[in-house]
C-alpha positions as CSV (number, residue, x, y, z in Angstrom):
1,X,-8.9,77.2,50.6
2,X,-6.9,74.1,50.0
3,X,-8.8,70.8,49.3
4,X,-8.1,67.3,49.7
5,X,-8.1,65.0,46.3
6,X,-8.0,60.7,47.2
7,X,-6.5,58.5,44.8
8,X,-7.4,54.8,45.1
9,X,-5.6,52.4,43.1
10,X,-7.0,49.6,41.3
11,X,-6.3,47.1,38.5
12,X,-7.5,48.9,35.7
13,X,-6.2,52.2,37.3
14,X,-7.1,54.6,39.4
15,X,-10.4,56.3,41.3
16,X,-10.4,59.8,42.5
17,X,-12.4,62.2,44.4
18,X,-12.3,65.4,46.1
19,X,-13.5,65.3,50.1
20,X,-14.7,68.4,50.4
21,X,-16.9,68.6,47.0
22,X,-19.1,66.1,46.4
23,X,-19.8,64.9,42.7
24,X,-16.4,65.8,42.2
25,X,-14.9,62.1,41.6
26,X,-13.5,60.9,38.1
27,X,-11.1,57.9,37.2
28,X,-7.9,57.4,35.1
29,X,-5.6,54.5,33.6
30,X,-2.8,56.6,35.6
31,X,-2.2,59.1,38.4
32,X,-1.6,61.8,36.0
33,X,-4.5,61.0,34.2
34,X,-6.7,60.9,37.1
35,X,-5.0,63.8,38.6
36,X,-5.7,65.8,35.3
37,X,-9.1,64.2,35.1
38,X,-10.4,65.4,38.7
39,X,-9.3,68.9,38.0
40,X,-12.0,69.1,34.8
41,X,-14.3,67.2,36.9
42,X,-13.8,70.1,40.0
43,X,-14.8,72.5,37.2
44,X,-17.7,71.0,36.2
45,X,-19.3,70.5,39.7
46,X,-18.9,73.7,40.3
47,X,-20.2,75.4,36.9
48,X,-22.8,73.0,37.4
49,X,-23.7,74.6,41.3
50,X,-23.6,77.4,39.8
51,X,-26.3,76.9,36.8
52,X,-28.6,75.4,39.6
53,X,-28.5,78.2,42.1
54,X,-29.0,80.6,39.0
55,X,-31.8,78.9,37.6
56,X,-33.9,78.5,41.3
57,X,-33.2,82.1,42.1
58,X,-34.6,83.2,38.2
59,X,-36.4,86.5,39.2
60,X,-35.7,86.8,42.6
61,X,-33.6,90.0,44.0
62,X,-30.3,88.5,45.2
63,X,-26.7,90.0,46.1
64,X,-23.9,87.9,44.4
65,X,-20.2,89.2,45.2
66,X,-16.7,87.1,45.4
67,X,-16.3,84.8,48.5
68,X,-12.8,83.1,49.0
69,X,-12.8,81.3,52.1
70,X,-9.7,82.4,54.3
71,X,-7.3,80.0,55.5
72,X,-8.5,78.7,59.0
């Protein structure tokens, strides 16, 4: 699954977020930076998910396995 990050320039530098995960948005003074900062902020949405589902299904019997969603 490919995703789509947006980079929005501005004075100070630049905004960034990912369309398809929301949360996922970060800032840098450049592109790189941005670029780099997006990735960590991708990572921690998704840790984040994760913790949540974990803690609300605390006891409960559940089936967890891999999922990669295949190109469309």
């Amino acid at each position: 699954m490919k995703m789509t990050a947006v980079f929005k320039k501005f004075p100070e530098g630049y905004a960034a977020f990912i369309e398809e995960l929301p949360g996922a948005n970060t800032q840098g003074e450049t592109l790189d930076e941005a670029r780099s900062n997006l990735v960590e902020a991708a990572r921690l949405v998704i840790e984040s998910n994760r913790m949540l589902a974990e803690e609300a299904l605390a006891g409960e019997e559940v089936i967890r396995e891999p999922f990669t969603l295949p190109a469309s």
